[in-house]
FITOR-109661 format. One line per field, with one value per residue (C-alpha): residue in three letters; y, x, z; residue number from 1. Coordinates in steps of 0.001 Angstrom, whole numbers, plus 500000, padded with zeros to 6 digits. Example, Ala and Ser with C-alpha at 12.3 -4.5 7.8 and 13.67 -1.06 7.14 Angstrom:
rest	c(ALA | SER)
Y	c(495500 | 498940)
X	c(512300 | 513670)
Z	c(507800 | 507140)
nr	c(1 | 2)
This chain:
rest	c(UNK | UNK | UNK | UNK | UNK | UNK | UNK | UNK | UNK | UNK | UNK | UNK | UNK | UNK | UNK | UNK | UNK | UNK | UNK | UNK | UNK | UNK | UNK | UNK | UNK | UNK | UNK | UNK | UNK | UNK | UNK | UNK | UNK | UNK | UNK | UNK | UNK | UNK | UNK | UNK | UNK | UNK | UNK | UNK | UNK | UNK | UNK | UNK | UNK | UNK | UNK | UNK | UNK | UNK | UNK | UNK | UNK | UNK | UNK | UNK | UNK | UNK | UNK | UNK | UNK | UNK | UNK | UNK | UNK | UNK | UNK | UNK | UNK | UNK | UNK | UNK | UNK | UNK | UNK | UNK | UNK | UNK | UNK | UNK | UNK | UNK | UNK | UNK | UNK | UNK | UNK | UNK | UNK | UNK | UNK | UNK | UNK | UNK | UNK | UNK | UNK | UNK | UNK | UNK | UNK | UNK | UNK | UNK | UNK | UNK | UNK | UNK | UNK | UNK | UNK | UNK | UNK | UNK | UNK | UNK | UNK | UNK | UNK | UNK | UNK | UNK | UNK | UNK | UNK | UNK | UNK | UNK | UNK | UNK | UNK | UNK | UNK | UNK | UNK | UNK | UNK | UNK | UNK | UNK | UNK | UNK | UNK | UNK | UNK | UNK | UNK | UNK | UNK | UNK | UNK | UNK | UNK | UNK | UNK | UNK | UNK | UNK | UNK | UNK | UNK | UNK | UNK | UNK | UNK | UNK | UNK | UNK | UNK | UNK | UNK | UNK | UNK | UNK | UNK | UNK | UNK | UNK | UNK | UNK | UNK | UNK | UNK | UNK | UNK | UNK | UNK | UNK | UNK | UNK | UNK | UNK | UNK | UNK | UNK | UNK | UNK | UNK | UNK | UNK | UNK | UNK | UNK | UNK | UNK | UNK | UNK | UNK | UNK | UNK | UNK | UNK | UNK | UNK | UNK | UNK | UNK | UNK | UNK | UNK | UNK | UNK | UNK | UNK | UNK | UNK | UNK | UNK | UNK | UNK | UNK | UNK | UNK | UNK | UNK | UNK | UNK | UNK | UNK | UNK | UNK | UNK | UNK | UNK | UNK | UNK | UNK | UNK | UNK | UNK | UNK | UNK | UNK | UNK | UNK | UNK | UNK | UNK | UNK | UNK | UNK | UNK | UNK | UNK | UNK | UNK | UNK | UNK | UNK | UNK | UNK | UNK | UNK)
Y	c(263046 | 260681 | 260025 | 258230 | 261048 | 260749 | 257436 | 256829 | 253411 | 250985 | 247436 | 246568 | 242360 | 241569 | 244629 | 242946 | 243487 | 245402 | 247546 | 247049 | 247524 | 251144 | 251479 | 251368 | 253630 | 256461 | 256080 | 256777 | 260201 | 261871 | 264810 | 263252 | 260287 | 257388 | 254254 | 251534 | 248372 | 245716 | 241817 | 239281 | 236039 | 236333 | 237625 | 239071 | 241405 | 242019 | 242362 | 245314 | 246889 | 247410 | 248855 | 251657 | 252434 | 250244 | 248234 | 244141 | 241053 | 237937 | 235709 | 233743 | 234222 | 230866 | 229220 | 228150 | 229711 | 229737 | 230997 | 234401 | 234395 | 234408 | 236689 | 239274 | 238752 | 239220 | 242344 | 244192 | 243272 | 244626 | 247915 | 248802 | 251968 | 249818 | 251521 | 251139 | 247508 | 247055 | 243834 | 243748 | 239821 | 237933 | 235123 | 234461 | 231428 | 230572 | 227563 | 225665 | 224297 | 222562 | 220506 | 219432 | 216216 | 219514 | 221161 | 220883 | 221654 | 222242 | 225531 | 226355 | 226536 | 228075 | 231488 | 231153 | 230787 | 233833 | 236269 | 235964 | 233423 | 234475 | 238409 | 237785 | 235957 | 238614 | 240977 | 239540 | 239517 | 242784 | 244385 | 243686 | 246207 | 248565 | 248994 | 249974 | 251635 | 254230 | 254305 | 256328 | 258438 | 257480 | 257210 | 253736 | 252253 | 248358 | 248881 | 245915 | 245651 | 244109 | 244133 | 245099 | 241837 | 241451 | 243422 | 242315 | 238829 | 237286 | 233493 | 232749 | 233094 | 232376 | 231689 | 235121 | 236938 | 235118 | 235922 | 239662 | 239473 | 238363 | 240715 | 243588 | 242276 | 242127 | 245393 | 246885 | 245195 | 245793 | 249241 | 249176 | 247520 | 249055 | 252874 | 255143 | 253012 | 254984 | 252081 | 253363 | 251011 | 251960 | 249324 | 249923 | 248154 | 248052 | 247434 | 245490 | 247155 | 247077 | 243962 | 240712 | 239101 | 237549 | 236595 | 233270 | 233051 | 234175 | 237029 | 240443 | 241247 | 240933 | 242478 | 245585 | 246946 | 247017 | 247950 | 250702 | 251826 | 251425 | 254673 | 256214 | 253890 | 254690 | 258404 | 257683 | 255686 | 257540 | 260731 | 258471 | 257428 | 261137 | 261840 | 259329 | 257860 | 254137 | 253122 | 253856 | 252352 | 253403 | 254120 | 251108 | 250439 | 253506 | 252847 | 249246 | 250827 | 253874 | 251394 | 248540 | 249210 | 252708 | 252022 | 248977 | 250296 | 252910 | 250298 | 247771 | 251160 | 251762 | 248254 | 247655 | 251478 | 249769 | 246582 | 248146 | 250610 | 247593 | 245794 | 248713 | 248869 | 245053 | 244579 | 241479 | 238768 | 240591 | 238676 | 240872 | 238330 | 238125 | 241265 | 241586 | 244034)
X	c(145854 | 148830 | 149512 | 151702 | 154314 | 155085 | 156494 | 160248 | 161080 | 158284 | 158463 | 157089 | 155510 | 155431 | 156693 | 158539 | 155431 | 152565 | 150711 | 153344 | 156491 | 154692 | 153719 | 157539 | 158631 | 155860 | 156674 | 160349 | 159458 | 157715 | 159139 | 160249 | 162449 | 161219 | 163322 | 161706 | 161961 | 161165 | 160282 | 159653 | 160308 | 162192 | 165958 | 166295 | 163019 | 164915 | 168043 | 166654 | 165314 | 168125 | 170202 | 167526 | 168562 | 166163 | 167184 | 165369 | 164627 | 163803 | 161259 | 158321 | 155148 | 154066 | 155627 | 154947 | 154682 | 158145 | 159175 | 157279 | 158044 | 162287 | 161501 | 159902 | 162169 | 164929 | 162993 | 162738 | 166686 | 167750 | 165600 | 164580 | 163392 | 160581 | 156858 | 155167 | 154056 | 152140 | 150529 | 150622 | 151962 | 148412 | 147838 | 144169 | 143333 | 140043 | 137798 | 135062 | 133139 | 130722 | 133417 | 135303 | 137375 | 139513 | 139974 | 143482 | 142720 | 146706 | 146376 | 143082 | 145469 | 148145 | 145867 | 144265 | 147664 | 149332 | 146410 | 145151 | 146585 | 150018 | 148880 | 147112 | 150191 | 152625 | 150435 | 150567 | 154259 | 154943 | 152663 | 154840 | 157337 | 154911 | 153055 | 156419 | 157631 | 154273 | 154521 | 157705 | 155711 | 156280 | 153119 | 153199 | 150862 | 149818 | 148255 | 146871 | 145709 | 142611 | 140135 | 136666 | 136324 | 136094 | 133163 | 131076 | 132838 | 133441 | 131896 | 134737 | 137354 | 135716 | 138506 | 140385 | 136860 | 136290 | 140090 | 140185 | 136222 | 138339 | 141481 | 138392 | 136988 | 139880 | 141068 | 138004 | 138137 | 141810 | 141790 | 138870 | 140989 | 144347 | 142393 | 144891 | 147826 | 149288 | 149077 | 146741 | 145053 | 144824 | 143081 | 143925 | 140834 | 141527 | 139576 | 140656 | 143640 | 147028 | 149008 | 150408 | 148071 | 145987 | 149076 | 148989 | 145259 | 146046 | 143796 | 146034 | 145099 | 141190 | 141537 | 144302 | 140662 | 138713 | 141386 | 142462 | 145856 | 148579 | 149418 | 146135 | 145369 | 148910 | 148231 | 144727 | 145996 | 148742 | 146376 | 144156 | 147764 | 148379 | 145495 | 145442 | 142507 | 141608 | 140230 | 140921 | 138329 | 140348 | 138474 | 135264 | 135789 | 134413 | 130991 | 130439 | 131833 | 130031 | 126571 | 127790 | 130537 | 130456 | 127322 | 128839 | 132346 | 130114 | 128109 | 131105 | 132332 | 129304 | 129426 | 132530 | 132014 | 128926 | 130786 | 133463 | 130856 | 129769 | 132541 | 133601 | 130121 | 130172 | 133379 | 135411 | 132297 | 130368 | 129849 | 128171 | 125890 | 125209 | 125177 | 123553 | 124103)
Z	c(866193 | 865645 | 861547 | 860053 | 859881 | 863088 | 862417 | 862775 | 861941 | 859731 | 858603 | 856101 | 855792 | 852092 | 850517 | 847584 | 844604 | 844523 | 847381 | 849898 | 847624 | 846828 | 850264 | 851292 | 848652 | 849167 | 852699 | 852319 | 850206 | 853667 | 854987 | 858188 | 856366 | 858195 | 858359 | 856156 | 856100 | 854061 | 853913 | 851804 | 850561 | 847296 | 847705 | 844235 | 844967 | 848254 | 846869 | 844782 | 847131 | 848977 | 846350 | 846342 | 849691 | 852191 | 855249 | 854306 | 856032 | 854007 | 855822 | 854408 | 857287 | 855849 | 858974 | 862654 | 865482 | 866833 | 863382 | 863627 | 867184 | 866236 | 863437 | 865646 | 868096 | 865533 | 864277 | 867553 | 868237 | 865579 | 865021 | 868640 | 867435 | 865192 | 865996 | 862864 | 861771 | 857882 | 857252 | 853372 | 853033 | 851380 | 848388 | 846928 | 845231 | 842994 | 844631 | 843284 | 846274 | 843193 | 842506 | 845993 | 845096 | 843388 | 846347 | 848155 | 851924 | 851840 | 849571 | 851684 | 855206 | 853516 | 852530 | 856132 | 857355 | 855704 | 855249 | 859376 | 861645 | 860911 | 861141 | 864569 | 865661 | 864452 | 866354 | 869740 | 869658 | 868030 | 870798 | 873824 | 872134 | 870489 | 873545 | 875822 | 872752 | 872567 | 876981 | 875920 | 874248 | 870465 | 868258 | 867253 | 864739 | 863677 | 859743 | 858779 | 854711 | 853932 | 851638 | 849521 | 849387 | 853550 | 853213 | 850026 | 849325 | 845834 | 845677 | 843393 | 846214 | 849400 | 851526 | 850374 | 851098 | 854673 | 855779 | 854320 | 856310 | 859467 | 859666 | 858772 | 862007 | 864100 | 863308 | 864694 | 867977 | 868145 | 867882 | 870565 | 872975 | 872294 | 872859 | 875448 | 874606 | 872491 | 869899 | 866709 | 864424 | 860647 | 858211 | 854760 | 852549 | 848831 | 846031 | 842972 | 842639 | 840220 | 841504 | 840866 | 843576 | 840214 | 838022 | 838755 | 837595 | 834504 | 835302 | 834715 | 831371 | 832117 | 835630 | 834203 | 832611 | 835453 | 838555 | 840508 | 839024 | 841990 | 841774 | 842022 | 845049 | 846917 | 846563 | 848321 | 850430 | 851760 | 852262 | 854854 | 856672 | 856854 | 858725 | 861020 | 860357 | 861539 | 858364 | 854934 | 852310 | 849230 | 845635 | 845254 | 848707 | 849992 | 848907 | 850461 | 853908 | 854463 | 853574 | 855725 | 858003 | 859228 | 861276 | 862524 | 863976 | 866254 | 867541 | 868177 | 870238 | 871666 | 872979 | 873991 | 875816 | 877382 | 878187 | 880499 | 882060 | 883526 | 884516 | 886174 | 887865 | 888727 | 889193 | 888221 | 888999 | 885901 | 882747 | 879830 | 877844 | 874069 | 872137 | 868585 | 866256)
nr	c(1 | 2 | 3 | 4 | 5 | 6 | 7 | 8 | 9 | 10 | 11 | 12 | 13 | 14 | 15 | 16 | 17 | 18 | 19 | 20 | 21 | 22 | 23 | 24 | 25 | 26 | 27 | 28 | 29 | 30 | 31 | 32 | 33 | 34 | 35 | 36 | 37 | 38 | 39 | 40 | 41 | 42 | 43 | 44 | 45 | 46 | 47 | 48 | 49 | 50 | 51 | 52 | 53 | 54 | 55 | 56 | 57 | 58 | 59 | 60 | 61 | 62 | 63 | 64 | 65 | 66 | 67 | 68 | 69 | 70 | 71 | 72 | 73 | 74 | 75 | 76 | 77 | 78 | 79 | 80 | 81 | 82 | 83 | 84 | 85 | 86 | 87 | 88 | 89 | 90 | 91 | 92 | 93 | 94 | 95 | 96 | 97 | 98 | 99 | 100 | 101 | 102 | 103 | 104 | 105 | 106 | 107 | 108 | 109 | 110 | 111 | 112 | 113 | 114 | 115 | 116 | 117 | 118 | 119 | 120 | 121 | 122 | 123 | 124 | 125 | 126 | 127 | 128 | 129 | 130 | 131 | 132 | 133 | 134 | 135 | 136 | 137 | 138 | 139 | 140 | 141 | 142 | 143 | 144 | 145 | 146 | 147 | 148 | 149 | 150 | 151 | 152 | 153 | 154 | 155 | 156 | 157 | 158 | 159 | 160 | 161 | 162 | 163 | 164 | 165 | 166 | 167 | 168 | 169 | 170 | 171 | 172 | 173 | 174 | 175 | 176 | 177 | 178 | 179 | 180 | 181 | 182 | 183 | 184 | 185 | 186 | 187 | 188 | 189 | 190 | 191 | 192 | 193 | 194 | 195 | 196 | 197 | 198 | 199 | 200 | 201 | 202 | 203 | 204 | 205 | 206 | 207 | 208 | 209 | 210 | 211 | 212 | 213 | 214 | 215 | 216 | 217 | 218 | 219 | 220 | 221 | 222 | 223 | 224 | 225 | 226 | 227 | 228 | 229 | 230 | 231 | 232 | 233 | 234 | 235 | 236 | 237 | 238 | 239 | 240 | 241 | 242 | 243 | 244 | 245 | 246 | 247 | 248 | 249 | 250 | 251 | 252 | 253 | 254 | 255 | 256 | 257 | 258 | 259 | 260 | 261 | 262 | 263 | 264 | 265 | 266 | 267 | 268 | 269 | 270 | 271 | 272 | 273 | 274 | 275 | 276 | 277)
């Protein structure tokens, strides 16, 4: 089974703070010395970072969709060995649907924009590479980062939950589709973990009691990339899967399985109808 040491060259979107900043440097400690590297928006994060030895790329995913189409573009150009892909970029705001002459739509599209439509974007370009990259036969791996919260949401940030709830989603159908591609799927769900994700709440010294420390969660999560597996429920997060998710990825396979049995059967005239699960 491909793992994540088989990787050669990784990027890294949003690696300048917290889970993805000790994602790149845990990565760069594996045996097989992977090229990492790393983006972000803030140049003196970046600029760090590449004194301790890692190749950067400052871009802010925040944008349109030619903008992450020339930044993929640029990626692939300039690292045409790239066959890893880690979606770590996210923001989470607090919102009081009691009160909603408060709430600013604007900050509402820019978490939907950066925590999914941006990664689903990102995705569809990165594949034309990744998938010609693995026909070569290089291992290549899309690891998008989600959340506890995608599967038991918190009412106090609803649009966080229902993104984290839709990248969970999408990286079980992906994975489904991209089977015998040689393109692997790994979701990495956290649980409240060691970050500055909150700072800007004014959360961190409430939350520091209660969280996973980042190293602790790293060191977990890094033994699921090791071993391949397509999803990684890391410390709380484990419990909440196994009750409501495990069952739910086998039947999504099951399915899907199901789905193309009968295409196949039927041809291209067949049109499955409404599942439920």
């Amino acid at each position: 089974m491909p793992t994540i040491a088989d990787s050669k060259c990784v990027l890294i979107i949003g690696a300048t703070a917290g889970i993805g900043q000790a994602l790149a440097r845990a990565l760069v400690d594996l045996p097989s010395k992977p090229k990492v590297i790393v983006n972000g928006r803030r140049q003196e994060r970046l600029d760090e970072l590449q004194k301790e030895g890692f190749e950067t790329m400052k871009f802010d995913v925040n944008t349109d969709r030619p903008n992450l189409k020339h930044f993929v573009d640029t990626v692939v150009g300039r690292y045409p060995e790239l066959d890893t892909v880690v979606f770590s970029a996210a923001i989470q705001n607090e919102l009081d649907f009691t009160h909603p002459d408060t709430l600013d739509l604007d900050i509402f599209m820019r978490e939907l924009n950066i925590n999914y439509i941006s990664i689903i974007t990102m995705t569809k370009f990165f594949l034309s590479h990744l998938i010609k990259r693995a026909a070569t036969g290089q291992p290549c791996f899309i690891i998008p980062i989600s959340s506890i919260l995608g599967i038991t949401p918190g009412p106090w940030v609803p649009t966080y939950a229902a993104t984290k709830a839709a990248l969970h989603s999408f990286s079980i159908t992906l994975n489904e589709q991209l089977h015998g591609t040689g393109v692997h799927v790994m979701e990495i769900m956290p649980p409240l973990t060691e970050s500055e994700l909150h700072d800007h709440q004014g959360k961190r010294e409430t939350l520091q009691k209660v969280w996973m420390p980042l190293d602790e969660f790293t060191k977990e999560e890094m033994e699921g990339l090791l071993r391949g597996e397509t999803f990684i429920p890391c410390g709380e997060t484990k419990e909440p899967f196994d009750a409501f998710e495990s069952g739910r990825v086998k039947a999504v396979h099951t399915m899907y399985i199901e789905r193309r049995r009968h295409e196949d059967n039927a041809g291209d005239g067949f049109r499955i109808g409404v599942h439920r699960l």
